[in-house]
ZAFILUM-624284 format. One line per 3 residues: their letters; for each residue x, y, z of C-alpha. Coordinates in pm, 1 decimal. Each point is the difference from the previous one (the first is absolute). Layout:
BEGIN
A	X/Y/Z  ...
% end
This chain:
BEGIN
XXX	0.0/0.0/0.0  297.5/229.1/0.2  25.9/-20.8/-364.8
XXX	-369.1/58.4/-23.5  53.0/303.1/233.9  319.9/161.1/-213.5
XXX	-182.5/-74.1/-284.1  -328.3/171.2/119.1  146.2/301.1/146.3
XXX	236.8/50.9/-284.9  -318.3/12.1/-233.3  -161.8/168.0/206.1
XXX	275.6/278.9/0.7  38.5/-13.0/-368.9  -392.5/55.2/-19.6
XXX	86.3/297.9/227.6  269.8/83.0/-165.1  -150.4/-32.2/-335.1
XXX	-322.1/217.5/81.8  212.0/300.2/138.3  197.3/-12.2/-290.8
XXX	-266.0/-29.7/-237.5  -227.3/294.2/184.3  396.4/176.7/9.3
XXX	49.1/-97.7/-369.0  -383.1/124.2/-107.5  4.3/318.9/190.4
XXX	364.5/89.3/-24.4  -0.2/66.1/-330.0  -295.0/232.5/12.9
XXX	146.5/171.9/292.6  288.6/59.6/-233.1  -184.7/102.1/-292.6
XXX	-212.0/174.4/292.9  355.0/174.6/126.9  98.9/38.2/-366.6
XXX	-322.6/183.2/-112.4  -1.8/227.9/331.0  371.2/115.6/-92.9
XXX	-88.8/40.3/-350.9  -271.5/235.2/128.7  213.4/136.3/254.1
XXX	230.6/96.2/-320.8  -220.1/120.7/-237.7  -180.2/211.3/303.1
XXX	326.0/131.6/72.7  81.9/57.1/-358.9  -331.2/152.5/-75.3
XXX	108.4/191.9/374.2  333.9/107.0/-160.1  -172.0/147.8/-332.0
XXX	-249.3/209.7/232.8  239.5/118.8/211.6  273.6/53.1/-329.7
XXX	-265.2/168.8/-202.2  -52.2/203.2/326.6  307.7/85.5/47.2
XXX	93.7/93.6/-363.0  -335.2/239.5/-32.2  165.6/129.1/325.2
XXX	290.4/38.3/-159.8  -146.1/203.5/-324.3  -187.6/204.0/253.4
XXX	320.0/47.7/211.2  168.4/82.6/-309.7  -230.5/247.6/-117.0
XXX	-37.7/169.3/327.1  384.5/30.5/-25.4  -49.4/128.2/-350.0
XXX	-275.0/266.7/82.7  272.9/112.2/359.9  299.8/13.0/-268.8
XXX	-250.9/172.2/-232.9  -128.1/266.1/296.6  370.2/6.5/90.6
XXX	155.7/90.1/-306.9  -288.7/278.8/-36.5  76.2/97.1/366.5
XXX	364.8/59.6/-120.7  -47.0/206.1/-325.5  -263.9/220.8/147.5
XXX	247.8/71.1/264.0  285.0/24.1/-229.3  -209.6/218.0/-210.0
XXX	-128.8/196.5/306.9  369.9/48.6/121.7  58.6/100.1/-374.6
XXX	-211.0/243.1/43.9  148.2/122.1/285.6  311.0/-9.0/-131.1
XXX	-115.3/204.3/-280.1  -196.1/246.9/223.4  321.0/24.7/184.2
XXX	193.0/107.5/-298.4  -208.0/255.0/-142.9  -27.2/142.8/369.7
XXX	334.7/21.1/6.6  26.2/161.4/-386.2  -240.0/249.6/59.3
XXX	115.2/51.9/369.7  374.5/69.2/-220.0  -203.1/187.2/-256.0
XXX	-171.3/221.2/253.2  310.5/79.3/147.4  146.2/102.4/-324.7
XXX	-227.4/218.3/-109.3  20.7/169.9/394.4  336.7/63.6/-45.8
XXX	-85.4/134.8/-323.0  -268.4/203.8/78.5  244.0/142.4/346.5
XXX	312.2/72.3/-256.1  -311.5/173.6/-239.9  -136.1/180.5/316.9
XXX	402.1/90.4/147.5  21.5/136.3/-444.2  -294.1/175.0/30.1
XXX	33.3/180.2/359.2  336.4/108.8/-104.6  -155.0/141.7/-295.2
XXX	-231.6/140.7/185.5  253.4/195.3/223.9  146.5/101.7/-368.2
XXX	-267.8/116.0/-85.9  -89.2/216.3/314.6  337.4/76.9/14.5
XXX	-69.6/160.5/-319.7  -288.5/139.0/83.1  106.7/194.2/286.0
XXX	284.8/131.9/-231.2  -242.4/103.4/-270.9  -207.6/199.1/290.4
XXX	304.9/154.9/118.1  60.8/98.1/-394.4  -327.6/133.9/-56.5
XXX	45.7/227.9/350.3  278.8/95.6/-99.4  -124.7/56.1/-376.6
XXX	-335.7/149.0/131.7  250.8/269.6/258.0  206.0/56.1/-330.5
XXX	-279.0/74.8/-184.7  -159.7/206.5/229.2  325.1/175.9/83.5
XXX	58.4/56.7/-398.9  -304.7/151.4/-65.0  58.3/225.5/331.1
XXX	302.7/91.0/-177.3  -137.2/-4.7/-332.2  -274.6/301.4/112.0
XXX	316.8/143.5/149.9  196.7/5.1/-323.2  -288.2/126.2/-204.8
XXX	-86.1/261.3/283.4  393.0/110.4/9.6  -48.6/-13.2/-398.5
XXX	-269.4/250.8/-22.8  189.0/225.8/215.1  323.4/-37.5/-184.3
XXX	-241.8/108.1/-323.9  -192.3/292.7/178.3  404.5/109.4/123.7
XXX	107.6/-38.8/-364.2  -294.1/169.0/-114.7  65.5/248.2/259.6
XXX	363.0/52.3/-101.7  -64.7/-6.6/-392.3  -239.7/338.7/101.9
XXX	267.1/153.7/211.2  305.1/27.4/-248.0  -270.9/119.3/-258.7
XXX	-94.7/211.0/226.0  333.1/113.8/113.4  52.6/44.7/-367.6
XX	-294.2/261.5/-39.9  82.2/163.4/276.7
% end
């Protein structure tokens, strides 16, 4: 009965052994294809995953980019309004400074006209005040020569009315 015992138990185990295996054989290789299908789907989740977030990320990107564009674009306006603004200053500055220059150019024209013309001016009353000390004098001479002038012409009509008066005496003298 031993042999009937390791036969029986050995059977018995390789019944065992042979149902595990076959519910391990049947199931294992749907488990795999099981595992296998969930990692497929687990890749092409993550791949569809990547492509969102890629796309994402590139649209982010463009946007990003044109953002950067539009600052550069602001920027570089930014920077030639100011260098035209500090152009403009620049040139403000300059024709300050060239009529500031001109302005003082034409003062020191106008003072050496105004110095001409005041010393002119003292010529001219110089001259003045010798032309009224000409015609006082001239006006005194005058007066003085026509003084003398009815003087002369007085003293002349005496020296006739003497001659006259001597002419009758040596014809008189003669008749006598």
């Amino acid at each position: 009965m031993k042999n009937k015992i390791y036969f029986f138990v050995t059977l018995a185990c390789l019944l065992v052994f042979g149902a595990a295996y076959h519910n391990f054989d049947s199931g294992y290789e749907a488990h795999i294809a099981a595992v296998k299908k969930a990692a497929d789907d687990e890749k092409k989740i993550a791949a569809a995953h990547d492509i969102e977030v890629r796309a994402k990320a590139v649209k982010d990107a463009v946007a990003a980019q044109e953002k950067r564009k539009a600052e550069q674009l602001a920027l570089e306006k930014d920077e030639e309004a100011r260098k035209v603004a500090r152009q403009a200053a620049e040139d403000a500055r300059a024709k300050a400074f060239d009529d500031r220059r001109r302005a003082r150019d034409q003062a020191d024209r106008l003072h050496k006209d105004v110095d001409l013309v005041t010393a002119e001016l003292a010529k001219v009353k110089e001259q003045k005040a010798q032309l009224e000390q000409e015609k006082k004098f001239l006006t005194e001479a005058v007066t003085q020569v026509r003084a003398n002038a009815k003087t002369y012409q007085d003293l002349l009509l005496k020296l006739e009315a003497v001659d006259t008066a001597a002419a009758k005496v040596p014809a008189r003298t003669a008749s006598n």
